[in-house]
C-alpha positions as CSV (number, residue, x, y, z in Angstrom):
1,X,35.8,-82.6,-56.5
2,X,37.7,-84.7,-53.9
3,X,36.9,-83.8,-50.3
4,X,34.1,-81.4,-51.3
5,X,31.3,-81.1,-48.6
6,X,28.0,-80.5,-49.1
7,X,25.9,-79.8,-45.5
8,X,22.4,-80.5,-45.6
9,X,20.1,-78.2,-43.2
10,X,17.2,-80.0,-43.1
11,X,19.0,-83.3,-41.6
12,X,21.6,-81.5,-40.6
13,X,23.7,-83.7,-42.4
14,X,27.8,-83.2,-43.3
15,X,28.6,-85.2,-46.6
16,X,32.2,-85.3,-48.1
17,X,32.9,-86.8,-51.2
18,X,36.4,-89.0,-50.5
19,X,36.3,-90.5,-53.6
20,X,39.9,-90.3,-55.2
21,X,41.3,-88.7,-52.2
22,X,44.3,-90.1,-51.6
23,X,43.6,-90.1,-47.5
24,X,40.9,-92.5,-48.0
25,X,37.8,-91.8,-46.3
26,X,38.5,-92.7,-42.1
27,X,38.4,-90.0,-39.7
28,X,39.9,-93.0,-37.5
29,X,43.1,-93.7,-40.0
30,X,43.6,-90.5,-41.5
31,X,44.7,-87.5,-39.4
32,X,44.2,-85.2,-42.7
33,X,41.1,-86.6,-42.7
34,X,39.9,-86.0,-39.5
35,X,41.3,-82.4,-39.5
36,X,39.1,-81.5,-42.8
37,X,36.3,-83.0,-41.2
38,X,36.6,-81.1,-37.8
39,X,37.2,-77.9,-39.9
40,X,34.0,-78.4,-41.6
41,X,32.1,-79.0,-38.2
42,X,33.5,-75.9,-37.2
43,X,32.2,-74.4,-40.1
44,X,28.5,-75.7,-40.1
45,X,28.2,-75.6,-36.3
46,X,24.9,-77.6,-36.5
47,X,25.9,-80.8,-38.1
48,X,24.1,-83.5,-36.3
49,X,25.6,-86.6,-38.8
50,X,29.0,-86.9,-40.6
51,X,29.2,-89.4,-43.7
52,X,32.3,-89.8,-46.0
53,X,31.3,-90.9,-49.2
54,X,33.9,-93.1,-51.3
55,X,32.7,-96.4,-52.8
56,X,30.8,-96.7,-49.9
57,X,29.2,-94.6,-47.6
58,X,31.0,-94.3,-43.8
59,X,28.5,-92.6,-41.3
60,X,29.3,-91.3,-38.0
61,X,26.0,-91.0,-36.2
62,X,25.2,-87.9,-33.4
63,X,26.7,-89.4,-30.8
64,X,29.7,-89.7,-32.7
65,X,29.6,-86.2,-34.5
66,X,28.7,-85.0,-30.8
67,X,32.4,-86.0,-29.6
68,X,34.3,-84.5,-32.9
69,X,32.6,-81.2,-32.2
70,X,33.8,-81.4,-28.7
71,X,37.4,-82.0,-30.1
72,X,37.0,-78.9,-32.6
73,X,35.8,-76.6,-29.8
């Protein structure tokens, strides 16, 4: 399913399936985009890394997660 996120307790790892999403898969060029993504880190308030999966994989590391939690608190 497009935009489906699966979070991953162990690494504390946020992954959401872009593929087929119309958006694309940039938190950086897609405002719908980046508000699913801070919804989700709101959601699973331990997320440590972000990646949006499309035909390639985009990871936002923990410093980068770090500031997108700041923005959804």
């Amino acid at each position: 399913m497009v935009c489906e996120a699966e979070y991953d307790e162990d690494t504390r790892t946020l992954r959401v399936n872009c593929l087929g999403c119309i958006y694309g898969s940039s938190i950086e060029d897609s405002e719908v985009c980046m508000a699913r993504t801070i919804e989700k880190l709101v959601e699973y308030k331990k997320v440590e890394r972000v990646i949006l999966a499309e035909t390639r994989e985009y990871e936002y590391d923990f410093r980068q997660t770090r500031l997108l939690m700041e923005i959804a608190n």
